[in-house]
ROVONU-282927 format. One record per residue (C-alpha): z, x, y. Coordinates in Angstrom, 1 decimal. Example, Ala and Ser with C-alpha at 12.3 -4.5 7.8 and 13.67 -1.06 7.14 Angstrom:
<up: 7.8	east: 12.3	north: -4.5>
<up: 7.1	east: 13.7	north: -1.1>
***
This chain:
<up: 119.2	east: 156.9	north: 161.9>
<up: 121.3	east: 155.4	north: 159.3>
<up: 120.7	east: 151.7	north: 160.5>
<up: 116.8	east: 152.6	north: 160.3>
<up: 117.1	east: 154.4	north: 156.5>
<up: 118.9	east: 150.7	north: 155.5>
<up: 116.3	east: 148.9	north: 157.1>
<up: 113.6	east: 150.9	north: 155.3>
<up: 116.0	east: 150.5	north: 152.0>
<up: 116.0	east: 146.4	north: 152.8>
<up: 112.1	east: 146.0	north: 153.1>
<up: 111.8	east: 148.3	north: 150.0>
<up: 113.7	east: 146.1	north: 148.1>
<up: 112.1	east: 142.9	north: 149.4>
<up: 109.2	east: 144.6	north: 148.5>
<up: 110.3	east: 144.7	north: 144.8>
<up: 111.9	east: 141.3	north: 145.2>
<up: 108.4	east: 139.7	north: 146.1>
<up: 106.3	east: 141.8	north: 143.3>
<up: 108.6	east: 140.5	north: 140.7>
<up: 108.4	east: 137.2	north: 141.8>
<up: 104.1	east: 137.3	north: 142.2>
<up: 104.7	east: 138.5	north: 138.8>
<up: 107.0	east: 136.1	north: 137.5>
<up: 104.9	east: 133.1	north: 139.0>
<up: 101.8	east: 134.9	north: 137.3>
<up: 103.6	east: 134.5	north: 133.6>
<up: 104.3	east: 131.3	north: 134.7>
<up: 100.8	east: 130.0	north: 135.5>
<up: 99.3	east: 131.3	north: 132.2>
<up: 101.8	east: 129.7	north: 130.1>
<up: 101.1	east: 126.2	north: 131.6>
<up: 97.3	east: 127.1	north: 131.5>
<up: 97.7	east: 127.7	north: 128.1>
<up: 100.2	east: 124.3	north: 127.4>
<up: 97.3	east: 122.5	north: 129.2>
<up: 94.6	east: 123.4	north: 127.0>
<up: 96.5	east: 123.5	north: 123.9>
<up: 97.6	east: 119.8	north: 125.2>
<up: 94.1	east: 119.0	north: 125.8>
<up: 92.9	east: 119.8	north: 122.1>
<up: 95.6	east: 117.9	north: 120.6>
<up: 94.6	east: 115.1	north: 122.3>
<up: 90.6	east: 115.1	north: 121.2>
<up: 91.7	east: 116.3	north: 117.8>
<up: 95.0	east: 114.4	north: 116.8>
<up: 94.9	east: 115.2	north: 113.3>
<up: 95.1	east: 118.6	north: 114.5>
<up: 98.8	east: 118.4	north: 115.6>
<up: 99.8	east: 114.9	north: 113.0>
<up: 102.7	east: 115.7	north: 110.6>
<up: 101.3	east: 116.8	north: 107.1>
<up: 102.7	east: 114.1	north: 104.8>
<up: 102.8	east: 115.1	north: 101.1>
<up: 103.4	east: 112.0	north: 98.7>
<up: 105.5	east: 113.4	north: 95.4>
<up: 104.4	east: 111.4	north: 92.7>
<up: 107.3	east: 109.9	north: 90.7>
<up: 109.0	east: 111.2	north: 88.0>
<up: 107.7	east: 109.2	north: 84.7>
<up: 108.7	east: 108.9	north: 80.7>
<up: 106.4	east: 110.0	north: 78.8>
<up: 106.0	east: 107.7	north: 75.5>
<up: 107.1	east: 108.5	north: 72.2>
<up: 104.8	east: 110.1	north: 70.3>
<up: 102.2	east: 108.2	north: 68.4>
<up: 101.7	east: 108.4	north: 64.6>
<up: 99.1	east: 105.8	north: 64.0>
<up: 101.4	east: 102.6	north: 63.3>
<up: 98.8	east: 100.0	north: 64.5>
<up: 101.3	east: 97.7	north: 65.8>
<up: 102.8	east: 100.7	north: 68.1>
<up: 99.2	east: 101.1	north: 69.3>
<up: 98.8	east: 98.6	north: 72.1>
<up: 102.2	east: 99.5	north: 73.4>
<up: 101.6	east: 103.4	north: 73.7>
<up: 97.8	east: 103.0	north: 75.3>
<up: 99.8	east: 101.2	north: 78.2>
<up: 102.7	east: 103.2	north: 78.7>
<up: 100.0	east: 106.4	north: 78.6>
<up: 97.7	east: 104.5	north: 81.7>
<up: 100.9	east: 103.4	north: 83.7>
<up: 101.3	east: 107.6	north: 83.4>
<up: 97.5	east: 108.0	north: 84.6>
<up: 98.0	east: 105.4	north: 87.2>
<up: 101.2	east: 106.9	north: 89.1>
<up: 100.6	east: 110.5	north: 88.5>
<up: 96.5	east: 110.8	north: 89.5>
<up: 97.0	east: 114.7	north: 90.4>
<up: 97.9	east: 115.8	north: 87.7>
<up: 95.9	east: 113.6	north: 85.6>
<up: 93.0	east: 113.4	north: 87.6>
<up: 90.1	east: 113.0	north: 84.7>
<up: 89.3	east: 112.7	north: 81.3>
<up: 90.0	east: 116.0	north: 80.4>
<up: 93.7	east: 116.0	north: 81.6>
<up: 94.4	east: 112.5	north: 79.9>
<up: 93.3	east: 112.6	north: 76.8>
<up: 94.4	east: 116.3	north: 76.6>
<up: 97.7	east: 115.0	north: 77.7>
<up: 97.5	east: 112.1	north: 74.7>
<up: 97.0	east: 114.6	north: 72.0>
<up: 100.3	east: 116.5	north: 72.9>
<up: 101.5	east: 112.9	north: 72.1>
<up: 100.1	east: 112.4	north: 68.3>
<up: 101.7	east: 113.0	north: 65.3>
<up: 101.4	east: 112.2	north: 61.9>
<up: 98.3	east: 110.3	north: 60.5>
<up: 97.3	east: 110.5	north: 64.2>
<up: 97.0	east: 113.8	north: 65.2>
<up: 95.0	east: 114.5	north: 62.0>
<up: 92.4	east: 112.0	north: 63.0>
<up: 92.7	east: 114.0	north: 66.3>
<up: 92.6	east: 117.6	north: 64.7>
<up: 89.1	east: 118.1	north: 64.0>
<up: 88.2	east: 117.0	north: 67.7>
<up: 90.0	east: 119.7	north: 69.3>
<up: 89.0	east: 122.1	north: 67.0>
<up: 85.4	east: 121.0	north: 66.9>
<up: 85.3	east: 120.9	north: 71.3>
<up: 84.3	east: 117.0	north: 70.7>
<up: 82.6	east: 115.6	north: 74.1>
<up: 85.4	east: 112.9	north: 73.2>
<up: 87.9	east: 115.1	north: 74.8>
<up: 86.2	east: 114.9	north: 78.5>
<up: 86.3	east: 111.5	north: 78.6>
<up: 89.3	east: 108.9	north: 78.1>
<up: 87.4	east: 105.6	north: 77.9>
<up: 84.8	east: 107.5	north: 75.4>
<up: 87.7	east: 108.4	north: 73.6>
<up: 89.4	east: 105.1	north: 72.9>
<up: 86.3	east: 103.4	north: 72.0>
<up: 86.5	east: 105.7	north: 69.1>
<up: 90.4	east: 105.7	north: 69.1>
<up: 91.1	east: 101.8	north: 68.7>
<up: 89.3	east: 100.9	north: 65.9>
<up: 90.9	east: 103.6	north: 63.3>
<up: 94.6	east: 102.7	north: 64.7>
<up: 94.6	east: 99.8	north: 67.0>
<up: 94.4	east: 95.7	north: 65.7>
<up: 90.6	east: 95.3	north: 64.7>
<up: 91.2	east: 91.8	north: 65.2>
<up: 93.2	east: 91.2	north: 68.2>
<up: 92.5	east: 87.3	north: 68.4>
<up: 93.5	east: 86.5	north: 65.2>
<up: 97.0	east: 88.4	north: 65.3>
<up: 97.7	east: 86.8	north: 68.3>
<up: 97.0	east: 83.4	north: 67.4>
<up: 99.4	east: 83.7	north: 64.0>
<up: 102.2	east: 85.4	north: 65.7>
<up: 101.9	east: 83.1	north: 68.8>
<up: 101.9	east: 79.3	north: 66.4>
<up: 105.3	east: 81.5	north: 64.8>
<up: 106.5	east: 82.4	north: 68.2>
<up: 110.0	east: 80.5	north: 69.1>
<up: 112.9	east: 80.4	north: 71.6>
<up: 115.3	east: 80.0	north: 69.0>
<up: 118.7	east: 81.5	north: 70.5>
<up: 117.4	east: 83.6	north: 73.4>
<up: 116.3	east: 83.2	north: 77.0>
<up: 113.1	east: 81.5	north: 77.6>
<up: 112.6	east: 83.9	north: 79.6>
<up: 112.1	east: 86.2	north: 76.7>
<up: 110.7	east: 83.9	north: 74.9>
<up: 108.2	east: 83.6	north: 78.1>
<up: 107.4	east: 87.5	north: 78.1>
<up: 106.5	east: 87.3	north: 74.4>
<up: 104.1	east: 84.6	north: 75.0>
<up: 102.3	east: 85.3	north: 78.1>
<up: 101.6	east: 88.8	north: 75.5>
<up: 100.2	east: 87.4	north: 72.8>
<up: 98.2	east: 84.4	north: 75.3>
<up: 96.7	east: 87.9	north: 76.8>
<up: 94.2	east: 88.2	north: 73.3>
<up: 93.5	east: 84.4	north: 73.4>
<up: 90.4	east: 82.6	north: 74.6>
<up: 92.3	east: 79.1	north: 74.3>
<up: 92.1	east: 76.9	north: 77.5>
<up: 95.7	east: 76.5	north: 79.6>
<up: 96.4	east: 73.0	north: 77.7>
<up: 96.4	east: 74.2	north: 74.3>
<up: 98.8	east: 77.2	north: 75.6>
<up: 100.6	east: 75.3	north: 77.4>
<up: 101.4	east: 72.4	north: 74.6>
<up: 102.0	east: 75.6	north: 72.4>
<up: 104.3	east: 77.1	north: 74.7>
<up: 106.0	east: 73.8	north: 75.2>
<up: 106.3	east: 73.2	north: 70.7>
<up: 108.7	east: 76.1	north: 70.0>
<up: 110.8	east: 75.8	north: 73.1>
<up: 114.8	east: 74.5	north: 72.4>
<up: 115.1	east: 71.2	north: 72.1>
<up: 117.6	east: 71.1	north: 75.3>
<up: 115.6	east: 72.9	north: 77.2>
<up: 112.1	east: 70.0	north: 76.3>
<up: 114.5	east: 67.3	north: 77.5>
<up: 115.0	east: 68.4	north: 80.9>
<up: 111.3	east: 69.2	north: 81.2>
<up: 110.8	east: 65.8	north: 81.0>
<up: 112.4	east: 65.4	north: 84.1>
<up: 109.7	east: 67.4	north: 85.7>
<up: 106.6	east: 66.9	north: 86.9>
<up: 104.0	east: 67.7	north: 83.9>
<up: 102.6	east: 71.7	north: 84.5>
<up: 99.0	east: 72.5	north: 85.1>
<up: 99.2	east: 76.2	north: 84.5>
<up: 100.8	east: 78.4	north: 82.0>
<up: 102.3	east: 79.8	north: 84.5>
<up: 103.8	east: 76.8	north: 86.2>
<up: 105.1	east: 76.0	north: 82.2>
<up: 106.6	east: 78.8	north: 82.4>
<up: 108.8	east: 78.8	north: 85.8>
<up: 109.7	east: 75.3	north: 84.8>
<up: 111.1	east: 76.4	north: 81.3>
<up: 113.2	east: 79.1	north: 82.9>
<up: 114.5	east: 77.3	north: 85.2>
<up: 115.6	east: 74.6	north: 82.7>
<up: 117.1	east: 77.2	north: 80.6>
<up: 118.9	east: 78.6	north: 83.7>
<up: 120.2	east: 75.1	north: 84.6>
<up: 121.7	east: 74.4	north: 81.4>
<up: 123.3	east: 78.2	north: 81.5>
<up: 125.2	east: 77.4	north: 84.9>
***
């Protein structure tokens, strides 16, 4: 009797054995059921499953703060759009950048800007609006003219030409002359050293090809 009560014990315990295992194998086939399908969708919908990539726009200066010195003008409007340009979320209209531009006034400035604010101007919505309005009462109501006097006064003297260079291509920015006068200007207030060894060069056709030929002079006699 006792080798038929361990028998029974041993197919009782197969028994279990086996259910667990039907079990076990049941788990298994769900889970790669539900790998297939979730598989399956990734596949039709890859965007569904693609990393999340979140750009941090950089960290920028602001300006210093404006108080209506005309010849600071041009200078701040640019340093204020680089800002617009690199940081579009968080100054994605109007609103946003020429709010963020009055935090930036001061002085004669900000009381041009006062009564706008106070007054809800339609000015404030939009930026281009806004410095139409803007320019004239602090910016260089004659930008041609400036540039041509400081550019005929514009020399080398001591520094890199280079320098010189950045100056010029500035001032060229406000000029409707043609490339030969700017270049023959460019070519008057350079140092004497440097117009001897452009003579060794092949004449420019461009300002800019003026340009990379003066500095490289320059450079040459620096070695």
């Amino acid at each position: 009797m006792t080798d038929v009560s361990q028998i029974l014990h041993a197919i009782q315990q197969l028994q279990q054995d086996n259910a667990t295992l039907r079990q076990a194998n049941n788990d298994l086939h769900q889970t790669m059921t539900s790998i297939q399908a979730t598989m399956k969708t990734s596949l039709a919908n890859p965007a569904l499953v693609a990393p999340q990539v979140h750009h941090q726009a950089p960290k920028v200066a602001l300006p210093d703060k404006f108080d209506g010195t005309r010849s600071k003008y041009r200078g701040f409007i640019n340093q204020l759009c680089l800002v617009f340009q690199l940081q579009p979320d968080r100054y994605p209209d109007g609103q946003t950048q020429v709010g963020l531009l009055g935090t930036l006034l001061t002085g004669p400035a900000l009381s041009w800007f006062a009564p706008l604010l106070e007054q809800n101007s339609p000015l404030l919505d939009d930026l281009d609006a806004f410095l139409d309005d803007f320019e004239p009462a602090f910016g260089d109501s004659d930008k041609a003219r400036t540039a041509a006097n400081k550019i005929r006064s514009l020399t080398q003297g001591n520094r890199p030409a280079s320098t010189y260079a950045s100056e010029f291509r500035l001032l060229a920015c406000d000029l409707t002359w043609g490339e030969s006068a700017l270049i023959d200007q460019f070519h008057e207030h350079l140092r004497s050293d440097v117009k001897d060894l452009l003579l060794t060069m092949k004449d420019p056709t461009t300002l800019n090809e003026a340009i990379t030929n003066a500095i490289q002079c320059d450079n040459c006699l620096f070695e």
